[in-house]
C-alpha positions as CSV (number, residue, x, y, z in Angstrom):
1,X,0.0,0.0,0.0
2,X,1.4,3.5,-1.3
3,X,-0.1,6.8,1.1
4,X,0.4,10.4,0.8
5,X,0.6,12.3,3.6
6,X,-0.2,15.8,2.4
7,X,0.8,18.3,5.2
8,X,3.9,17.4,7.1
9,X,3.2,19.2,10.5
10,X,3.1,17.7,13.6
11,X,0.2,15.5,13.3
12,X,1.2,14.8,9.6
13,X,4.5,13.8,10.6
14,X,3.3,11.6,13.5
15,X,1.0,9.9,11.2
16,X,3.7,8.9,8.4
17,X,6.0,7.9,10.9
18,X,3.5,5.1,12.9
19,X,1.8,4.1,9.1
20,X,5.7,3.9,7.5
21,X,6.6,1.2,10.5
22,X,3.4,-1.3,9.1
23,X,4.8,-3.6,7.2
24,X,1.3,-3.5,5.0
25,X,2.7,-0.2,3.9
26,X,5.5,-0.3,1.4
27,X,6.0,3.4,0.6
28,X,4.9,7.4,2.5
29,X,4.9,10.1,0.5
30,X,5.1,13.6,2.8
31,X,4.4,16.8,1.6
32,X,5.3,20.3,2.7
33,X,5.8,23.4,2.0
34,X,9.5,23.4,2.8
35,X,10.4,19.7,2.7
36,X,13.4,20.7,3.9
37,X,12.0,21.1,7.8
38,X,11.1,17.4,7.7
39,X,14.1,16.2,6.1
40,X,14.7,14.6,8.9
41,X,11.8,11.9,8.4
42,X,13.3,10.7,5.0
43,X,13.8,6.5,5.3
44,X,13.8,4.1,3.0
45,X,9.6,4.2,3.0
46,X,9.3,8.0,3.8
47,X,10.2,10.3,1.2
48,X,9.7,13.8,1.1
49,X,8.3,16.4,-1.1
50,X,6.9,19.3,-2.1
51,X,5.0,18.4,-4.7
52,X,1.0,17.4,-3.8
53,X,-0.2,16.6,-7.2
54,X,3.1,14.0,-7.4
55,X,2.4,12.7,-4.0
56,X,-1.6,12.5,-4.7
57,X,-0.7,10.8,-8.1
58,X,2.1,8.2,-6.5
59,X,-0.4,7.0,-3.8
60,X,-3.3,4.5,-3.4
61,X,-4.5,6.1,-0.2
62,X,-4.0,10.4,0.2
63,X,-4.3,11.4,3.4
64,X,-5.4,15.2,4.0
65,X,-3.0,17.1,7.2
66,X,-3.1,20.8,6.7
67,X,-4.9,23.0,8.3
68,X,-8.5,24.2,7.2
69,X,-7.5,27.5,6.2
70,X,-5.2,25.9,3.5
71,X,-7.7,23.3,2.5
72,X,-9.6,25.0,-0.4
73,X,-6.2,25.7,-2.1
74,X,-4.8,21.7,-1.8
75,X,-8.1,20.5,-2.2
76,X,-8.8,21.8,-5.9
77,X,-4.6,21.0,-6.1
78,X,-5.2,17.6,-6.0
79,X,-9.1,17.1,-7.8
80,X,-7.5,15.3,-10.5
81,X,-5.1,13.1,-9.0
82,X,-7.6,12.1,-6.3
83,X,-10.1,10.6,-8.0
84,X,-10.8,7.1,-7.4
85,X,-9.2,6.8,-4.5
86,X,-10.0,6.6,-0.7
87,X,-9.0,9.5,1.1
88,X,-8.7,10.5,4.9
89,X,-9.2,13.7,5.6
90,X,-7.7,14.8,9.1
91,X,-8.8,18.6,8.5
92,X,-10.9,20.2,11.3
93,X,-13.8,21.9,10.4
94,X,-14.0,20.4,6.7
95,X,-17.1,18.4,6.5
96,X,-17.7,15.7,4.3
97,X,-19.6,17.6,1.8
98,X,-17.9,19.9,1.6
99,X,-15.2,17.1,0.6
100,X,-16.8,15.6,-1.7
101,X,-18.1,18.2,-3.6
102,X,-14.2,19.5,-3.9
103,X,-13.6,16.1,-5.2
104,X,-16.0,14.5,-6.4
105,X,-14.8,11.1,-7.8
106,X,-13.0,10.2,-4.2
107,X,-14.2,8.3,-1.4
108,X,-13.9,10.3,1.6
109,X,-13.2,9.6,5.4
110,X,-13.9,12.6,8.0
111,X,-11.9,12.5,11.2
112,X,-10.1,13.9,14.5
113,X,-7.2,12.7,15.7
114,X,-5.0,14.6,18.7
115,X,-2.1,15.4,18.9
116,X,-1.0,12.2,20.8
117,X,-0.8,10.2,17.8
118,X,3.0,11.5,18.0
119,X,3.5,8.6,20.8
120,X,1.0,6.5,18.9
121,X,-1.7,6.9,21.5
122,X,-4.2,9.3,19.3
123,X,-7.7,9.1,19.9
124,X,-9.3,9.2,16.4
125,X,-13.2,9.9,15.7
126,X,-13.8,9.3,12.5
127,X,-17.2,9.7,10.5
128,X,-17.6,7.7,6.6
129,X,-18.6,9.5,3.1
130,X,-21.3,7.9,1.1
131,X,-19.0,6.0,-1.8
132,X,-16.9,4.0,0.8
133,X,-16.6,0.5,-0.3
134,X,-16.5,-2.7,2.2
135,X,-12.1,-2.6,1.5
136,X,-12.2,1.2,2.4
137,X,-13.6,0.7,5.9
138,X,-10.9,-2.2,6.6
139,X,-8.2,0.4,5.3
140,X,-9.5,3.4,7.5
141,X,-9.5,1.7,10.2
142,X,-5.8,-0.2,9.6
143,X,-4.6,3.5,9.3
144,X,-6.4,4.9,12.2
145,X,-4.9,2.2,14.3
146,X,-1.3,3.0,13.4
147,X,-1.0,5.9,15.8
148,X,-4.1,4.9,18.6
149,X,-7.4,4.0,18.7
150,X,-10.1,4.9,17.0
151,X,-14.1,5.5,17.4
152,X,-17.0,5.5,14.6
153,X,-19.3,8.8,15.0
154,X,-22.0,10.7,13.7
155,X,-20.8,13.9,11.6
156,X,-22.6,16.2,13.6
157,X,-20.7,15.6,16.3
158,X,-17.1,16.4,15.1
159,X,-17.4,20.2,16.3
160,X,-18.1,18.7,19.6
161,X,-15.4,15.7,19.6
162,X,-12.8,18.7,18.2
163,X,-13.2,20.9,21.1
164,X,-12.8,17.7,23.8
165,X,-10.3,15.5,22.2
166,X,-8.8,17.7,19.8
167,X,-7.5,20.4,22.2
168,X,-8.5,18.4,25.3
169,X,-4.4,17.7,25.2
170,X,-4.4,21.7,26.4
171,X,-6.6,21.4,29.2
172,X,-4.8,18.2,30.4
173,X,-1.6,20.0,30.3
174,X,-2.5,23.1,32.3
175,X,-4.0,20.5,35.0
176,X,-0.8,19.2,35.2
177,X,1.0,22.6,35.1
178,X,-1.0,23.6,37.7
179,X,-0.3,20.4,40.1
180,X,3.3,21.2,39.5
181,X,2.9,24.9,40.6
182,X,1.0,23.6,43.8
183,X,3.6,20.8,44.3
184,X,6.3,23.8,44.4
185,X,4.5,25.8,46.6
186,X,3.6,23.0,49.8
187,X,7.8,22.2,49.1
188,X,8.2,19.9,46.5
189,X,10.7,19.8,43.9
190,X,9.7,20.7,40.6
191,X,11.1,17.0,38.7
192,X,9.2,14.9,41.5
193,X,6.1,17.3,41.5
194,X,6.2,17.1,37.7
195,X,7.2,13.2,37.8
196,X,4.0,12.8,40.6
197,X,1.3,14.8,38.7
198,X,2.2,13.1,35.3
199,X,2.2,9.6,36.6
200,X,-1.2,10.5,38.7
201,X,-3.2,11.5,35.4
202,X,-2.0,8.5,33.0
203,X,-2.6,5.6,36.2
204,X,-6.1,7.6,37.4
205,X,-7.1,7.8,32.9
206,X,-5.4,3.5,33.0
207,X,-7.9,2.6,35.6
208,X,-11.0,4.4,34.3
209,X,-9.9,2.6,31.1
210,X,-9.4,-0.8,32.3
211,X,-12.1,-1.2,34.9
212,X,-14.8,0.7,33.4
213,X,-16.1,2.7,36.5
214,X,-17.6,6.0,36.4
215,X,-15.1,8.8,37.5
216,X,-17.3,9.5,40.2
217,X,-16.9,6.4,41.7
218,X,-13.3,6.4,41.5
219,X,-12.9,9.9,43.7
220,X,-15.7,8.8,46.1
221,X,-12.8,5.5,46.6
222,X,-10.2,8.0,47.5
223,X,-12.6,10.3,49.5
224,X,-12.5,9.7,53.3
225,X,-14.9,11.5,56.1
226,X,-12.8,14.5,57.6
227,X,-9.5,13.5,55.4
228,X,-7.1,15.1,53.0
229,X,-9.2,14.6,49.2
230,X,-12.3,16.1,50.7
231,X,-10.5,19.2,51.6
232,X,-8.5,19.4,48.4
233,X,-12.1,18.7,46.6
234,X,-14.0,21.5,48.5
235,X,-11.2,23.7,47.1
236,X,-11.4,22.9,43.6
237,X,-15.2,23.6,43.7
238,X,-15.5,26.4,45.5
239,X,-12.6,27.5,42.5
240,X,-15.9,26.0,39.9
241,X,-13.1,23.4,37.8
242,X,-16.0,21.6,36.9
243,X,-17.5,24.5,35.2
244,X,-14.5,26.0,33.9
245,X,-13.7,22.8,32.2
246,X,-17.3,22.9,30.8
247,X,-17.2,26.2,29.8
248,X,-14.3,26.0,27.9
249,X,-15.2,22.4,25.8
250,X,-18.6,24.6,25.1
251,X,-16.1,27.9,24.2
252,X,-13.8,25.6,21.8
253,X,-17.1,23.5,20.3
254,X,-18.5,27.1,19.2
255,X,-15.2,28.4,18.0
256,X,-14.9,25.3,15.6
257,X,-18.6,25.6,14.6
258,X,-18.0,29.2,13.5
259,X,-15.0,28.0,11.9
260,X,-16.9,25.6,10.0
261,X,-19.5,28.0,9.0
262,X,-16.8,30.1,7.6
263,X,-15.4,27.1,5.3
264,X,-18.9,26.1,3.8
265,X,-20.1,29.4,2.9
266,X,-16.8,29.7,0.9
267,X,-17.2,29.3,-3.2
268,X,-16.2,26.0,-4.2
């Protein structure tokens, strides 16, 4: 299997790197602007380009990594060189018909990966055009699972799944900037505050993960009469997390939605 990666930032990058090591893959084809900045991911199944319309042509699968605002641009780039062939499109705020009426004779997938999929742990949502064949599902899912899992949903809610998993990697790290600061300031060293509030979050995500309990039930576990948690969770809602963390998934839904808007009312 032959795949163009057509944007070569971070996510790009991640993605060619974790598809390159399948050996179902014989050959990656990056693009960017400046191939030079990624010359560093050249191998003997990655090369790098510049050239779209070569890497579209070169390819059985194209994979779609640039940003929406230069999607119209690389989208009409590539019509030609696209058609009949699956293509991925990891594009925020591009929906699928807006993809398929930019290329018509492709078979398009719609999805959201995070930025974890640089350590192969990506959470991807992804949502299926209406040409996909029985082989395309297989393939989207193959390629989805070469940097993390992956979940099947409804279109409507990629807006929604942008603003929790796309930037939830944010709001994760300023939870875990902010245990360091409070670490530091009760006397801890910043490595082991840093090394403790890491480790906390991945083991407290590993267990909701592997035993399937509601988080609810995993903080009332920890959550003594009179003890330390209680006190610590009085704090944190009396300083509203909860609704902070609401508030900005609901901020960063509306701010993709009016992105979105933007791209469809656009001229083809």
């Amino acid at each position: 299997m032959k795949i163009a990666v057509l944007g070569g930032g971070k996510i790009g990058e991640a993605v060619a790197r974790n598809v390159a090591a399948s050996p179902r893959v014989s050959n990656v084809i990056v693009t960017r602007r400046n191939p030079k900045s990624i010359k560093r991911l050249e191998s003997k199944k990655i090369q790098v380009t510049s050239d779209n319309r070569r890497a579209a042509g070169r390819s059985d699968v194209i994979i779609l990594a640039v940003k929406a605002g230069d999607a119209k641009q690389l989208l009409s780039e590539v019509k030609s060189q696209a058609s009949g062939k699956l293509v991925i499109s990891l594009m925020a705020a591009v929906s699928i018909r807006r993809l398929e009426s930019a290329l018509p004779g492709s078979r398009l997938v719609r999805t959201m990966p995070n930025i974890a999929a640089t350590i192969g742990q990506a959470i991807t949502a992804y949502s299926f055009g209406s040409k996909l064949r029985p082989e395309d599902v297989e393939t989207t899912k193959f390629i989805l699972g070469c940097f993390g899992e992956s979940i099947e949903v409804p279109e409507n809610l990629m807006n929604a799944v942008t603003a929790l998993s796309g930037s939830g990697p944010a709001y994760i790290a300023m939870v875990i900037e902010s245990l360091v600061s409070a670490g530091l300031m009760v006397g801890l060293p910043r490595e082991l505050a840093l090394k403790l509030a890491t480790k906390t979050l991945t083991g407290t995500a590993n267990m909701l993960n592997q035993h399937g309990i509601h988080p609810a039930e995993l903080r009332d576990s920890v959550t003594t009469p009179a003890g330390t948690t209680i006190a610590g969770i009085y704090e944190l809602e009396k300083g509203s997390l909860r609704t902070s963390i609401m508030n900005a998934v609901e901020a960063a839904t509306k701010a993709a939605e009016r992105v979105a808007k933007r791209f469809e009312e656009e001229p083809t």
